[in-house]
C-alpha positions in Angstrom: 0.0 0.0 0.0 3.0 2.5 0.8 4.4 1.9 -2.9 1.0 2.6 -3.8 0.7 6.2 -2.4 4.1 7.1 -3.1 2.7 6.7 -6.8 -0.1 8.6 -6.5 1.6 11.2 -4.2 4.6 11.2 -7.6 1.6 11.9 -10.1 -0.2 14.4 -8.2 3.3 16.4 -7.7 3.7 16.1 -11.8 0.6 17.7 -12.0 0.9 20.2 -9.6 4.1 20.8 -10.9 2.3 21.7 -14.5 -0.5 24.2 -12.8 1.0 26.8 -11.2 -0.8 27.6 -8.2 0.9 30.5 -6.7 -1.3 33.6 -7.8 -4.2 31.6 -8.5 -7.9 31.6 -5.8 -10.6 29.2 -5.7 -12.4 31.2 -8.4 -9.6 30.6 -11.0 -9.0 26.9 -9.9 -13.1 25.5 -9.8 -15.2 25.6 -12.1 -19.0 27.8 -11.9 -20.6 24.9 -11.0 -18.6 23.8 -8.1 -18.2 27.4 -6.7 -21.9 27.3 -6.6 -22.2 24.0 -5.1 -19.6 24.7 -2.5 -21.5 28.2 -1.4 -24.6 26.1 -1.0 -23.2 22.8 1.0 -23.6 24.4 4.4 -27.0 25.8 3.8 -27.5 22.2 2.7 -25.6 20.7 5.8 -27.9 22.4 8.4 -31.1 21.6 6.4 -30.1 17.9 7.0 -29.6 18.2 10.4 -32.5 19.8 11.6 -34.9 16.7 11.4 -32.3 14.6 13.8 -31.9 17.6 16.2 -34.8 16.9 18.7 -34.2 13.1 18.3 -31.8 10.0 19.3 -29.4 12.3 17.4 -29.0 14.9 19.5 -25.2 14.7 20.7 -24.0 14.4 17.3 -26.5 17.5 16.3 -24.5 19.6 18.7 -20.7 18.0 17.8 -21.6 19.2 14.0 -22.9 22.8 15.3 -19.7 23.3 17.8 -17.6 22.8 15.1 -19.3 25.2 12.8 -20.8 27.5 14.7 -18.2 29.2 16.4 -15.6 31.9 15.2 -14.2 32.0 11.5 -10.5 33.0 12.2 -8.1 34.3 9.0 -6.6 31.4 7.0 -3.3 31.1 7.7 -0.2 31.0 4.8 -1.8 27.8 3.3 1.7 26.2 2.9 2.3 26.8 6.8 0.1 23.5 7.3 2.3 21.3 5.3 4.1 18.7 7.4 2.0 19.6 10.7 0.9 17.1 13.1 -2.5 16.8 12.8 -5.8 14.3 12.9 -9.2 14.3 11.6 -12.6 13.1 13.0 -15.7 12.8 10.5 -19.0 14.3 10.9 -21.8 12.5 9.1 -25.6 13.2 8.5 -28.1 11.3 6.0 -31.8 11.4 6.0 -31.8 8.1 8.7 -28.8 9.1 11.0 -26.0 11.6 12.2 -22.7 10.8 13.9 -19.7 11.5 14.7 -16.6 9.2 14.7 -13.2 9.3 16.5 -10.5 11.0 15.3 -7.8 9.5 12.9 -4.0 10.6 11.7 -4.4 13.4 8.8 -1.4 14.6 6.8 -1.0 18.2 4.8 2.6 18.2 2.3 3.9 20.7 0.2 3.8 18.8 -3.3 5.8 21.0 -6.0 6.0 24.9 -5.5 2.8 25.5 -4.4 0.5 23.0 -4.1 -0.9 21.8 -0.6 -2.1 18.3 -0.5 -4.6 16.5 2.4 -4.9 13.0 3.0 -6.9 11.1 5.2 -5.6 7.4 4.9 -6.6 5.7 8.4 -9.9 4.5 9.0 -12.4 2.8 6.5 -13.5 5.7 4.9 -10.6 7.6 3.3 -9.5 11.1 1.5 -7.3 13.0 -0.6 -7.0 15.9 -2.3 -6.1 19.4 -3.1 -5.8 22.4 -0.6 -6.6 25.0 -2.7 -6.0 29.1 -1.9 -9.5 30.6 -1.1 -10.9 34.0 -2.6 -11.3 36.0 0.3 -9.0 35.1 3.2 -11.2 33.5 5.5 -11.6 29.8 3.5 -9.4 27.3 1.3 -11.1 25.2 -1.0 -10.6 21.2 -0.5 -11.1 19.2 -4.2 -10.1 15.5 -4.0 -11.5 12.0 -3.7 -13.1 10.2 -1.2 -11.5 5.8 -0.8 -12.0 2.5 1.0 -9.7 0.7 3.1 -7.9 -1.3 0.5 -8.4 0.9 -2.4 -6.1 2.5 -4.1 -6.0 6.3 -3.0 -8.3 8.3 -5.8 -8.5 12.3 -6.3 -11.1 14.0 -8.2 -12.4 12.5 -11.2 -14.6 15.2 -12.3 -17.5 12.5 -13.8 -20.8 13.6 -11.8 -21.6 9.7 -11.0 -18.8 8.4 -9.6 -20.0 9.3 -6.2 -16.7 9.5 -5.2 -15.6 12.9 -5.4 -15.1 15.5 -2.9 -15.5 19.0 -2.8 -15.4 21.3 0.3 -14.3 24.7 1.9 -12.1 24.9 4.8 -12.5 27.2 8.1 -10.2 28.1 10.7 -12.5 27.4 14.1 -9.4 28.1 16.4 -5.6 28.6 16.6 -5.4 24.8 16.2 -8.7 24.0 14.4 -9.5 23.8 11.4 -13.1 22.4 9.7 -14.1 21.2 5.9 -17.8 21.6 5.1 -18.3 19.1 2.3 -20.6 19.4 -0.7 -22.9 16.3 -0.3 -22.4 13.0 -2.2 -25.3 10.7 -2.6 -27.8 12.3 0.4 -24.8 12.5 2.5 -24.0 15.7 4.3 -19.9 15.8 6.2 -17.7 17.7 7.8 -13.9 17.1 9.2 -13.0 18.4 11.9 -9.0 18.9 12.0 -6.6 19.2 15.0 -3.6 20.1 14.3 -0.7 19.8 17.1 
């Protein structure tokens, strides 16, 4: 499996290496139709909470709101998070059920000049992706691909029925906090919740 994501890690640096990312924002790097689904997915997010909110849901109601309720910080230099200790805990929802699970190992590395890299890979349910800059100052973008435990490690595919795709924008909740409010995938609403150390 290492071999594997040294692989993948090798072909998302060659491509990196082709896109300059230095100068360029969200806006440049997504396309219309994903800038409009990421302003939507926390609108979306709380509207698929609020049935579970008054039911046997109710602690994992108020994990997803602590984590993105509170302050929006600055975004820091996005390349400062590159080799940081961190982990990750996921928040789901779907129309039958919200919770929360522990938190797992998370990684951010520098791959080529500019590019910023995330990847989940403990746990079944597995991520990677870009860390792209964000428009304003207060948000990075997160485009990547959601895995299985023995899959091989997938980015973004850009075909609207793979299912697997993930796109998401990233908060600073504290001085060592940091959230991802994902679009939703197949009735499926998520956020991360990182710490890093």
């Amino acid at each position: 499996m290492n071999r594997l994501c040294r692989r993948s890690a090798a072909c998302l640096a060659l491509l990196l290496s082709a896109q300059p990312l230095i100068a360029q924002t969200t806006d440049a790097l997504l396309t219309p139709e994903q800038i409009t689904t990421l302003e939507g997915a926390e609108a979306d997010l709380r509207a698929r909470l609020a049935p579970h909110a008054d039911g046997q849901d109710t602690a994992a109601v108020a994990d997803f709101l602590a984590v993105i309720d509170g302050d929006r910080l600055p975004m820091p230099d996005r390349l400062s998070l590159a080799n940081t200790p961190c982990s990750v805990r996921s928040l789901q929802v779907t129309a039958d059920i919200a919770l929360g699970y522990p938190f797992f190992p998370c990684s951010f590395r520098q791959e080529g000049p500019a590019g910023l890299v995330f990847q989940k890979d403990a746990g079944s349910q597995r991520r990677l992706g870009l860390v792209l800059p964000g428009a304003t100052g207060t948000n990075f973008a997160f485009r990547g691909g959601s895995y299985f435990t023995g899959e091989a490690p997938r980015g973004y595919t850009g075909d609207p029925e793979a299912g697997t795709d993930s796109l998401g924008l990233m908060y600073r909740g504290g001085p060592d906090r940091y959230y991802i409010i994902f679009a939703p995938v197949d009735g499926r609403g998520e956020v991360y919740e990182i710490l890093t150390q």
